[in-house]
C-alpha positions in Angstrom: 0.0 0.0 0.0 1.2 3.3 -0.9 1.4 6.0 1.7 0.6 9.4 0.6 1.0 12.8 2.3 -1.2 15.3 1.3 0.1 19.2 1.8 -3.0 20.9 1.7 -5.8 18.9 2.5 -8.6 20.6 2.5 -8.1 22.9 -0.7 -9.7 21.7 -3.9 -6.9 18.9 -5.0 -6.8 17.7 -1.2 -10.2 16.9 -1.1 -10.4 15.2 -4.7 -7.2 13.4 -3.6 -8.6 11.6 -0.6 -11.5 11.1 -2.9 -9.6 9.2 -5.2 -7.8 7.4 -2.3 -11.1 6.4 -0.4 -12.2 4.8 -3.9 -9.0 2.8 -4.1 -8.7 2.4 -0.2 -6.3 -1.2 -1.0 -3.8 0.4 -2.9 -3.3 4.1 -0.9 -3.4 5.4 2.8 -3.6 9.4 3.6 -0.5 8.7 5.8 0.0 12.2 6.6 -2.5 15.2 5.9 -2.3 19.3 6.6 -4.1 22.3 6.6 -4.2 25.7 7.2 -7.5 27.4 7.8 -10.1 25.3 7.7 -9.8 22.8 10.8 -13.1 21.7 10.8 -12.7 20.3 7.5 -9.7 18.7 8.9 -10.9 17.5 11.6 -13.2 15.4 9.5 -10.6 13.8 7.7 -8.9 13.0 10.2 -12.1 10.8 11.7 -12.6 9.4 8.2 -8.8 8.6 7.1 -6.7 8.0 10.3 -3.5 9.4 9.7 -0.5 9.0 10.9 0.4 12.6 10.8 -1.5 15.6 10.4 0.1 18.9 10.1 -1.8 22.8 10.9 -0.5 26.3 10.5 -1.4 27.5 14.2 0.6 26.1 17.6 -2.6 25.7 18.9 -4.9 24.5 16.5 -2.6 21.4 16.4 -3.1 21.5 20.6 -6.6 21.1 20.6 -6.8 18.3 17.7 -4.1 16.4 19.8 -6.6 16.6 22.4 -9.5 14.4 20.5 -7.2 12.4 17.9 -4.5 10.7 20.5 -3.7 8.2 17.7 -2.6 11.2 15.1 0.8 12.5 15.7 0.1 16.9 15.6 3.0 19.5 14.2 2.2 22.6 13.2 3.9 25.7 10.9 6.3 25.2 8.1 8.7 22.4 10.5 5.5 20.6 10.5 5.1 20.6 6.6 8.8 19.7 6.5 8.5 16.9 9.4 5.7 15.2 7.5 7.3 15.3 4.0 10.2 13.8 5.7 8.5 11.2 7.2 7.8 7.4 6.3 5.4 8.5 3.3 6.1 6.8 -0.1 5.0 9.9 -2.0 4.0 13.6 -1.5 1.2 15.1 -2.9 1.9 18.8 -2.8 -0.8 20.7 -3.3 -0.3 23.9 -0.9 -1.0 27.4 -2.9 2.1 29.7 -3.9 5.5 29.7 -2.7 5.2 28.4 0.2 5.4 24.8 -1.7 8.4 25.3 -2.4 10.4 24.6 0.4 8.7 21.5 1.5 9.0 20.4 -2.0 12.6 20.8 -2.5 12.9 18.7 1.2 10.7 16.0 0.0 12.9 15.4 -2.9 16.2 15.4 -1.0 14.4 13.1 1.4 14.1 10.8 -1.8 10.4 11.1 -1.9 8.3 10.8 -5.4 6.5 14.2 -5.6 2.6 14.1 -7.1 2.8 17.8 -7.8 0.3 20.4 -7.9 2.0 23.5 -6.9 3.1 25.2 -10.2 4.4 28.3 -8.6 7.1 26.1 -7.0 8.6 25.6 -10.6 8.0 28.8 -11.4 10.0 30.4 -8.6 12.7 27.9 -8.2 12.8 25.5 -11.1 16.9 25.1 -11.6 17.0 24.1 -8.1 13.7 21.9 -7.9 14.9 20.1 -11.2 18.6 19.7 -10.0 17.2 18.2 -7.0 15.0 16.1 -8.8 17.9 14.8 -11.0 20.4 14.1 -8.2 18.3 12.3 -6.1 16.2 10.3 -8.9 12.7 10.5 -8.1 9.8 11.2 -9.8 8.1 14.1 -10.2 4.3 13.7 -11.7 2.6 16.7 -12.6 -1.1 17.1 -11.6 -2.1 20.0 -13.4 -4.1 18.6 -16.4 -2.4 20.3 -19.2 0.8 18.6 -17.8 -0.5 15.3 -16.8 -1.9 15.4 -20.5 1.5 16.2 -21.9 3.5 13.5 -19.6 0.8 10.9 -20.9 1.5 12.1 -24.9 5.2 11.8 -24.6 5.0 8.3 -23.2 6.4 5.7 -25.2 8.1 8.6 -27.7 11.4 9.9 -27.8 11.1 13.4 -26.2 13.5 14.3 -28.7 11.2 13.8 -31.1 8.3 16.2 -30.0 8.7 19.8 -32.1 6.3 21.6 -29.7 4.4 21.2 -26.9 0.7 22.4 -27.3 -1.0 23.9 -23.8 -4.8 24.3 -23.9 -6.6 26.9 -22.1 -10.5 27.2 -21.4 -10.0 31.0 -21.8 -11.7 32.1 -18.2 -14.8 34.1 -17.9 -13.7 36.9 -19.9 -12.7 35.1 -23.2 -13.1 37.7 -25.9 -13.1 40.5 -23.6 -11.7 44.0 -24.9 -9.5 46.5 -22.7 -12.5 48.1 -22.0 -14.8 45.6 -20.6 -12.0 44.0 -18.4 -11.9 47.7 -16.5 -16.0 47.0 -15.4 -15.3 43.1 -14.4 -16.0 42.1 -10.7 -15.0 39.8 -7.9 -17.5 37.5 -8.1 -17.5 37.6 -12.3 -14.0 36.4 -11.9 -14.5 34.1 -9.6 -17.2 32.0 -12.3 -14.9 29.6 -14.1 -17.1 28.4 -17.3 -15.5 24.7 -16.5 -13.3 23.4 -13.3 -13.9 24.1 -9.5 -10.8 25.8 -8.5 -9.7 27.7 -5.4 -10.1 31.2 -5.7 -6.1 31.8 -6.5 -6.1 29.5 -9.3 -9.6 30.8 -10.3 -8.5 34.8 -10.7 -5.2 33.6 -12.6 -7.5 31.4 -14.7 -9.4 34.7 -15.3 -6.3 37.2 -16.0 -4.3 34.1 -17.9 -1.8 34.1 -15.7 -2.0 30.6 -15.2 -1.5 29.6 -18.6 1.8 31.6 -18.3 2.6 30.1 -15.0 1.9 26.7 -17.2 4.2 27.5 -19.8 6.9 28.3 -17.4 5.9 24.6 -15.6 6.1 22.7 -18.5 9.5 24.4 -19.8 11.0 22.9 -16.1 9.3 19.4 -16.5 9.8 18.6 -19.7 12.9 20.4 -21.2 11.4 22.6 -23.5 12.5 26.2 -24.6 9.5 28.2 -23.8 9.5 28.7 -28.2 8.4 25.6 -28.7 5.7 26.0 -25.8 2.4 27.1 -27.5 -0.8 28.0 -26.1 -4.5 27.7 -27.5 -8.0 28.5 -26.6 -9.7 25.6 -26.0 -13.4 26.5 -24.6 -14.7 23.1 -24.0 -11.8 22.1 -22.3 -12.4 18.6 -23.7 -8.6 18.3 -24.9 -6.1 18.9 -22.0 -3.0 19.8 -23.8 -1.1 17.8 -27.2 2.5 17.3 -28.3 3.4 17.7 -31.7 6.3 15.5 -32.9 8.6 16.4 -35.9 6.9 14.1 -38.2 3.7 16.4 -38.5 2.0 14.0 -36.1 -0.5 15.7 -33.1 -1.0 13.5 -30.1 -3.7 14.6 -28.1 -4.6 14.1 -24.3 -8.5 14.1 -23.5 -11.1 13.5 -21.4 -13.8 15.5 -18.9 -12.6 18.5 -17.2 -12.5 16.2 -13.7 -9.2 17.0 -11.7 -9.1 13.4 -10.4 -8.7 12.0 -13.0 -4.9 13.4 -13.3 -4.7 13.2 -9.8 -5.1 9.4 -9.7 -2.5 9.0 -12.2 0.1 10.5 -10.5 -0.8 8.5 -7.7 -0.8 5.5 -9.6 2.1 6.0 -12.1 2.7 4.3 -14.4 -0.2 2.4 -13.7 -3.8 3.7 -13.9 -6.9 3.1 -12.0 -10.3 1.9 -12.8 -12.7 4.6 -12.8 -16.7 4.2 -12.1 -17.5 7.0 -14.6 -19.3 6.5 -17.7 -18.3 6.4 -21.1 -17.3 9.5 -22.7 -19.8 10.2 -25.5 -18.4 11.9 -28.2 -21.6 12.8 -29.9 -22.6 14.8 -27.0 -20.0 15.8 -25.0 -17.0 16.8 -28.0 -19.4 17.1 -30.6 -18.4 20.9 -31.4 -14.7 21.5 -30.6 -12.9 24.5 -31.2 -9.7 26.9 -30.7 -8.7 29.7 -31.0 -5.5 32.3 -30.7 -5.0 34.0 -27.1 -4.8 37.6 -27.2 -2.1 38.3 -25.6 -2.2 42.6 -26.3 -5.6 41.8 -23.7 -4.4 39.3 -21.1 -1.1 40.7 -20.8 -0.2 38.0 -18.2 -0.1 35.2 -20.4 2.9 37.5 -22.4 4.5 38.5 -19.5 5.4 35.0 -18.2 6.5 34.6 -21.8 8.3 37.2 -21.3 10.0 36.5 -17.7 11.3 32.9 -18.9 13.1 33.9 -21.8 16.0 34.8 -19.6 17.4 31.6 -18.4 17.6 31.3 -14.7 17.1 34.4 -14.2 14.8 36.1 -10.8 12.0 37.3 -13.7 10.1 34.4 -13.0 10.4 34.3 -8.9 9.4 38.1 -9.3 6.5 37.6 -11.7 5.3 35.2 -9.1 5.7 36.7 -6.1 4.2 40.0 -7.3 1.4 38.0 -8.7 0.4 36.1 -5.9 0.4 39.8 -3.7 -2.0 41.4 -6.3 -4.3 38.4 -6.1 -4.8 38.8 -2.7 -5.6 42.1 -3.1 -7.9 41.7 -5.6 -10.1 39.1 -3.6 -10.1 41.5 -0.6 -11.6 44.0 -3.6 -8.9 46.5 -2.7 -7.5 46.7 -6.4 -8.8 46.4 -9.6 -9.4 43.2 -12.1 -6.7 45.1 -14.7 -4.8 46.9 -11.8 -3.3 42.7 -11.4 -1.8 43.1 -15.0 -0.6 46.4 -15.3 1.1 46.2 -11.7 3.1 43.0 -13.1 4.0 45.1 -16.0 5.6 47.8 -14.4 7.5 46.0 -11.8 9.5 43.5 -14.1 10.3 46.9 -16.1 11.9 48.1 -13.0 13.7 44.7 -12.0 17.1 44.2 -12.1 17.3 40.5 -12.9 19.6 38.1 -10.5 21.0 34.9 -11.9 21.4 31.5 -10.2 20.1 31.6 -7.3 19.8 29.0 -4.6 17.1 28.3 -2.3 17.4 31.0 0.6 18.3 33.4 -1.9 14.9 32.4 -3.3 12.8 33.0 -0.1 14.7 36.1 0.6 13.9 37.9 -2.7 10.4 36.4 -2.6 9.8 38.6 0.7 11.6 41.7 -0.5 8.8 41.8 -3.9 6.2 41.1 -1.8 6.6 44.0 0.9 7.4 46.2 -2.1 4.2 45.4 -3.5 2.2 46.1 -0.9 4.2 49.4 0.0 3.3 50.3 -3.7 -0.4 49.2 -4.1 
């Protein structure tokens, strides 16, 4: 039985996760589980799964579980996350939001753990030394975003030497075919609607802005090797195909499916098998009968060019920067005390004022990280 730990619990991938385990309770165990805010949530998996470990943010949030879970060994804060990842797990599933995946990441993989991986920004901000890591110690890390789970799956059983481009699909948010003009009028809770997946509201806004196609592109340069040239994205409404690979032959292999996060979810878990799945059969007369794509406009959704934009220089602190600042504005946009297009333009002016850093290794990582972020906030 494979022993999982789950960073992040009780966000969206968490909870789909120990879905997927409870279905397939003989071949996975929620050995370890964490959480941030929402304790009651936790709480309840910790009744239904049992772990071994469960991790929360708070000192004494982890005090009072101790207190009616004896069986469950508490930690709290990021030596908790660290503690767990460390711990007799087979695999991590990391699906904690933003940076802060990062370092428990990079400790799982020294730790010689197989990472299911969910955290994009932790790629974005420190790929070098996530993929350096990756290479010394030799494990496996499994993407869980669809688009990448749909590219890992397309490249199987090819030469990756082979593939001429790697073809991202994105639903396009709820403001596809927007102008300038209408994005200045958009609201909270319009930007919070995604015409396709349940999200968490981070993912959901950079979803809208298309920041996390261009957080994607920057992913998939890391896992898979790819200059971001060959890395192209289109408009996919339906969200029926997840992503494609085009080889040098001509020939397009495509990934597809429902827009259901578990399904690449249980794959990573199960690499390189897969699991049976109770769902019907897809029906292509009615569920892909119209299929369509279509450019992204880029002059728009300036995000999408940006992170274009921020890759090109190889290891370089553009990325970390486009991140960090990113993830600030977010924030401030779901506490409504900035602008949909104030996210974008922000963005844009602070990697004009940059002064790009080169190399640099994990602390200096964290360090920088802070430093955008209070400058953000100082400016917004």
């Amino acid at each position: 039985m494979k022993k999982i730990a789950i960073l992040g619990s009780t966000g969206s991938i968490g909870t789909q996760a120990l879905d997927v385990i409870e279905r397939n309770s003989g071949k996975f165990y929620a050995y370890a589980l964490s959480c941030e805010k929402r304790i009651d949530l936790l709480a309840l998996q910790i009744e239904k799964f049992k772990p071994k470990i469960a991790v929360t943010a708070r000192e004494e949030d982890a005090r009072e579980l101790a207190k009616k879970y004896p069986d469950t060994e508490f930690f709290f804060g990021s030596e908790g996350l660290i503690f767990a990842v460390k711990s007799d797990c087979d695999m991590v599933l990391n699906s904690l939001m933003g940076i802060r995946g990062l370092m428990p990441t990079y400790e799982a993989v020294m730790a010689g753990k197989d990472i299911a991986f969910a955290n994009k920004e932790t790629l974005v901000a420190g790929g070098h030394v996530i993929m350096n890591a990756v290479k010394e110690k030799g494990v496996k890390l499994l993407p869980v975003d669809s688009e990448h789970s749909a590219i890992m799956q397309c490249l199987l059983g090819n030469e990756a030497k082979q593939a001429k481009r790697l073809i991202l699909t994105a639903s396009g948010g709820p403001f596809r075919g927007y102008s300038l003009a209408q994005l200045r009028k958009v609201s909270l809770e319009q930007a919070l609607k995604h015409p396709n997946w349940s999200m968490g509201s981070k993912i959901t806004i950079d979803s809208a802005t298309m920041m996390n196609k261009g957080l994607e592109v920057i992913e998939a340069k890391w896992l898979f090797g790819m200059p971001e040239s060959k890395i192209d994205v289109v408009i996919h409404p339906q969200s029926i195909i997840h992503s494609m690979v085009e080889y040098c032959d001509g020939s397009i292999i495509a990934q597809m499916g429902r827009p259901d996060m578990r399904v690449p979810i249980s794959y990573a878990l199960s690499y390189p098998d897969r699991l049976l799945a109770d769902a019907e059969a897809f029906n292509f007369f009615t569920e892909a009968k119209d299929l369509t794509f279509e450019k992204p406009d880029d002059d728009t959704f300036k995000c999408l060019k940006l992170a274009r934009q921020a890759i090109k220089d190889e290891n370089s602190s553009y990325a970390l920067v486009l991140n960090s600042a990113n993830e600030v504005l977010v924030q401030l946009f779901l506490e409504k005390k900035i602008d949909f297009l104030d996210i974008q333009d922000s963005i844009e002016r602070i990697l004009d004022e940059h002064v790009p850093i080169y190399n640099l290794g994990i602390e200096q990582i964290l360090e920088l990280d802070e430093k955008v972020r209070r400058e953000v906030l100082e400016k917004c």
